[in-house]
N, C-alpha and C positions, 0 to 999 in steps of 0.2 A: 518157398513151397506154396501150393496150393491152398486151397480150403477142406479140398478131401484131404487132402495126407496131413494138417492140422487135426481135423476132426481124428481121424487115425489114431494120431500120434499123441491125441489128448484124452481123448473118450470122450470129448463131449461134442454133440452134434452141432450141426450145421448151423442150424438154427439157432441154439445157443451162443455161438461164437459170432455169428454176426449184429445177436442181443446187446453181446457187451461189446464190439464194434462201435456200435450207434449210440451206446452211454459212454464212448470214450475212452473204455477202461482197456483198450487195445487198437494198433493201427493196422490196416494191412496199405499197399501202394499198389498203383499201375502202373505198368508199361509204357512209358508216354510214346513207345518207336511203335507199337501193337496197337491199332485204330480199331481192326474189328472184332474185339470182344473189350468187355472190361473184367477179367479177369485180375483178381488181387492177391497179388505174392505175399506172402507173410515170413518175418525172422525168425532165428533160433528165439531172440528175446521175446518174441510173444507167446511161446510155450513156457517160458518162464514164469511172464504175468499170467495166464491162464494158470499154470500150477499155484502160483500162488493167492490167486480168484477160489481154485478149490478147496484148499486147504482152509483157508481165511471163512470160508461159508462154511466148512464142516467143523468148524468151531463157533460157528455161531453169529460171525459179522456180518452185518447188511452188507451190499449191494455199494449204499453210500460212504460209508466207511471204509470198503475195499478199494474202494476211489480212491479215497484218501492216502490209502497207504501204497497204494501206486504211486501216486504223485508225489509221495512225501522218499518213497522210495527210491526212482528213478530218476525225477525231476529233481528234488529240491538238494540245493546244495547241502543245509546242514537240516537233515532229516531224524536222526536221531531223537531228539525231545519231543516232536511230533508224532512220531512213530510211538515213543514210548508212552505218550500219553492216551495215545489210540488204544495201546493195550492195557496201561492199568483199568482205564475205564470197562473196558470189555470185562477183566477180572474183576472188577466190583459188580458189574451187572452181573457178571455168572454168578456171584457170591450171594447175590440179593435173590438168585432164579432159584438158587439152592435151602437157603433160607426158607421159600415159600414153600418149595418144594418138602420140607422136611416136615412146616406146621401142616400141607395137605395132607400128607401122610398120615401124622398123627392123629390129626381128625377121622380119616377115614379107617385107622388101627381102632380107634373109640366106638365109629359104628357098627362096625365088624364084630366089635367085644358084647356092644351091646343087641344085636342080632341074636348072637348066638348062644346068649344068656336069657334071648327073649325078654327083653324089660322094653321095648319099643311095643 
Protein backbone atom coordinates (compact mmCIF):
# COMPACT_ATOMS: atom_id res chain seq x y z
CA UNK A 1 0.00 0.00 0.00
CA UNK A 2 0.78 3.50 -0.41
CA UNK A 3 1.41 6.12 2.06
CA UNK A 4 -2.19 7.59 1.70
CA UNK A 5 -4.00 4.52 2.41
CA UNK A 6 -1.34 3.82 5.43
CA UNK A 7 -2.06 7.19 6.67
CA UNK A 8 -5.96 6.11 6.19
CA UNK A 9 -5.62 3.10 7.62
CA UNK A 10 -3.63 4.39 10.79
CA UNK A 11 -4.84 7.78 11.51
CA UNK A 12 -1.88 9.17 11.64
CA UNK A 13 -0.57 11.60 9.03
CA UNK A 14 1.81 11.63 6.60
CA UNK A 15 4.05 13.44 8.07
CA UNK A 16 4.22 11.40 11.02
CA UNK A 17 4.73 8.21 9.30
CA UNK A 18 7.58 9.19 7.35
CA UNK A 19 8.94 10.84 11.06
CA UNK A 20 9.26 7.47 12.34
CA UNK A 21 10.43 6.15 8.80
CA UNK A 22 13.57 8.19 9.23
CA UNK A 23 14.06 7.10 13.07
CA UNK A 24 13.84 3.51 11.71
CA UNK A 25 11.06 2.56 13.63
CA UNK A 26 9.33 1.50 10.26
CA UNK A 27 10.42 0.39 6.56
CA UNK A 28 8.55 1.20 3.50
CA UNK A 29 10.56 -0.13 -0.28
CA UNK A 30 10.47 0.87 -3.89
CA UNK A 31 9.72 -0.52 -6.95
CA UNK A 32 13.14 -1.05 -8.40
CA UNK A 33 11.05 -1.96 -12.28
CA UNK A 34 9.29 1.95 -11.49
CA UNK A 35 12.18 4.59 -12.48
CA UNK A 36 9.93 7.48 -12.61
CA UNK A 37 8.52 8.26 -9.24
CA UNK A 38 9.91 6.98 -5.89
CA UNK A 39 6.92 6.05 -4.61
CA UNK A 40 7.03 3.50 -1.25
CA UNK A 41 4.90 0.58 -0.76
CA UNK A 42 4.45 -0.33 2.72
CA UNK A 43 3.32 -4.00 4.54
CA UNK A 44 0.51 -5.25 6.49
CA UNK A 45 3.43 -5.49 9.15
CA UNK A 46 3.97 -1.87 9.23
CA UNK A 47 0.51 -1.16 10.51
CA UNK A 48 1.23 -3.38 12.96
CA UNK A 49 4.42 -1.51 14.21
CA UNK A 50 2.53 1.72 13.85
CA UNK A 51 -0.16 0.38 16.05
CA UNK A 52 2.08 -0.55 18.40
CA UNK A 53 4.22 3.01 18.07
CA UNK A 54 0.59 4.11 19.29
CA UNK A 55 -0.28 2.48 21.79
CA UNK A 56 3.31 2.31 23.48
CA UNK A 57 3.11 6.38 23.35
CA UNK A 58 -0.32 6.41 24.97
CA UNK A 59 1.16 4.85 27.74
CA UNK A 60 3.76 6.83 28.08
CA UNK A 61 7.08 5.34 26.30
CA UNK A 62 9.55 7.66 24.40
CA UNK A 63 10.07 7.53 21.00
CA UNK A 64 13.60 5.57 22.11
CA UNK A 65 12.11 2.94 23.94
CA UNK A 66 9.61 2.22 21.22
CA UNK A 67 12.60 1.51 19.20
CA UNK A 68 13.54 -0.78 21.39
CA UNK A 69 10.75 -2.72 21.69
CA UNK A 70 10.39 -3.01 17.94
CA UNK A 71 13.72 -4.35 17.75
CA UNK A 72 13.43 -6.47 20.55
CA UNK A 73 10.15 -7.51 19.07
CA UNK A 74 10.53 -8.18 15.64
CA UNK A 75 14.15 -8.63 15.31
CA UNK A 76 15.53 -10.20 18.06
CA UNK A 77 15.56 -13.70 18.39
CA UNK A 78 14.96 -14.22 22.16
CA UNK A 79 13.19 -10.85 23.01
CA UNK A 80 11.28 -11.65 25.76
CA UNK A 81 13.71 -10.49 29.02
CA UNK A 82 14.27 -7.45 26.96
CA UNK A 83 10.95 -6.74 26.27
CA UNK A 84 10.08 -7.48 29.81
CA UNK A 85 12.55 -5.33 31.24
CA UNK A 86 11.40 -2.33 29.08
CA UNK A 87 8.26 -2.65 30.74
CA UNK A 88 8.97 -3.16 34.37
CA UNK A 89 10.86 -0.20 34.08
CA UNK A 90 8.16 1.83 32.43
CA UNK A 91 5.82 0.44 35.68
CA UNK A 92 8.35 1.76 38.15
CA UNK A 93 8.68 5.21 36.36
CA UNK A 94 4.63 5.47 36.24
CA UNK A 95 4.79 4.39 40.01
CA UNK A 96 7.42 6.99 40.87
CA UNK A 97 4.94 9.80 38.32
CA UNK A 98 2.21 8.69 40.66
CA UNK A 99 4.03 8.88 43.80
CA UNK A 100 4.62 12.71 42.90
CA UNK A 101 1.77 13.05 41.62
CA UNK A 102 -0.19 12.26 44.84
CA UNK A 103 2.47 14.54 47.36
CA UNK A 104 1.50 17.49 44.51
CA UNK A 105 -1.80 16.86 45.30
CA UNK A 106 -1.68 16.96 48.82
CA UNK A 107 0.29 20.11 48.96
CA UNK A 108 -2.13 21.76 46.85
CA UNK A 109 -5.32 19.96 48.97
CA UNK A 110 -3.13 22.18 52.14
CA UNK A 111 -3.27 25.41 50.08
CA UNK A 112 -6.79 25.13 49.03
CA UNK A 113 -7.59 24.32 53.03
CA UNK A 114 -5.65 27.09 53.94
CA UNK A 115 -7.13 29.80 51.31
CA UNK A 116 -10.28 29.10 52.40
CA UNK A 117 -9.90 29.25 56.05
CA UNK A 118 -7.95 32.49 55.06
CA UNK A 119 -4.79 32.01 57.42
CA UNK A 120 -2.56 32.87 54.28
Amino acid sequence: MLINELSKRTGLSIHTIRYYENLGMIEGFTNEKVKSNNYKHYSDNVIERLEIIIEAKEVGFTLAEIKKILTAWFESTDSKPETLELFKAKIKEIDNKIKYFKQTRSLLEKVCEKLQNDEC
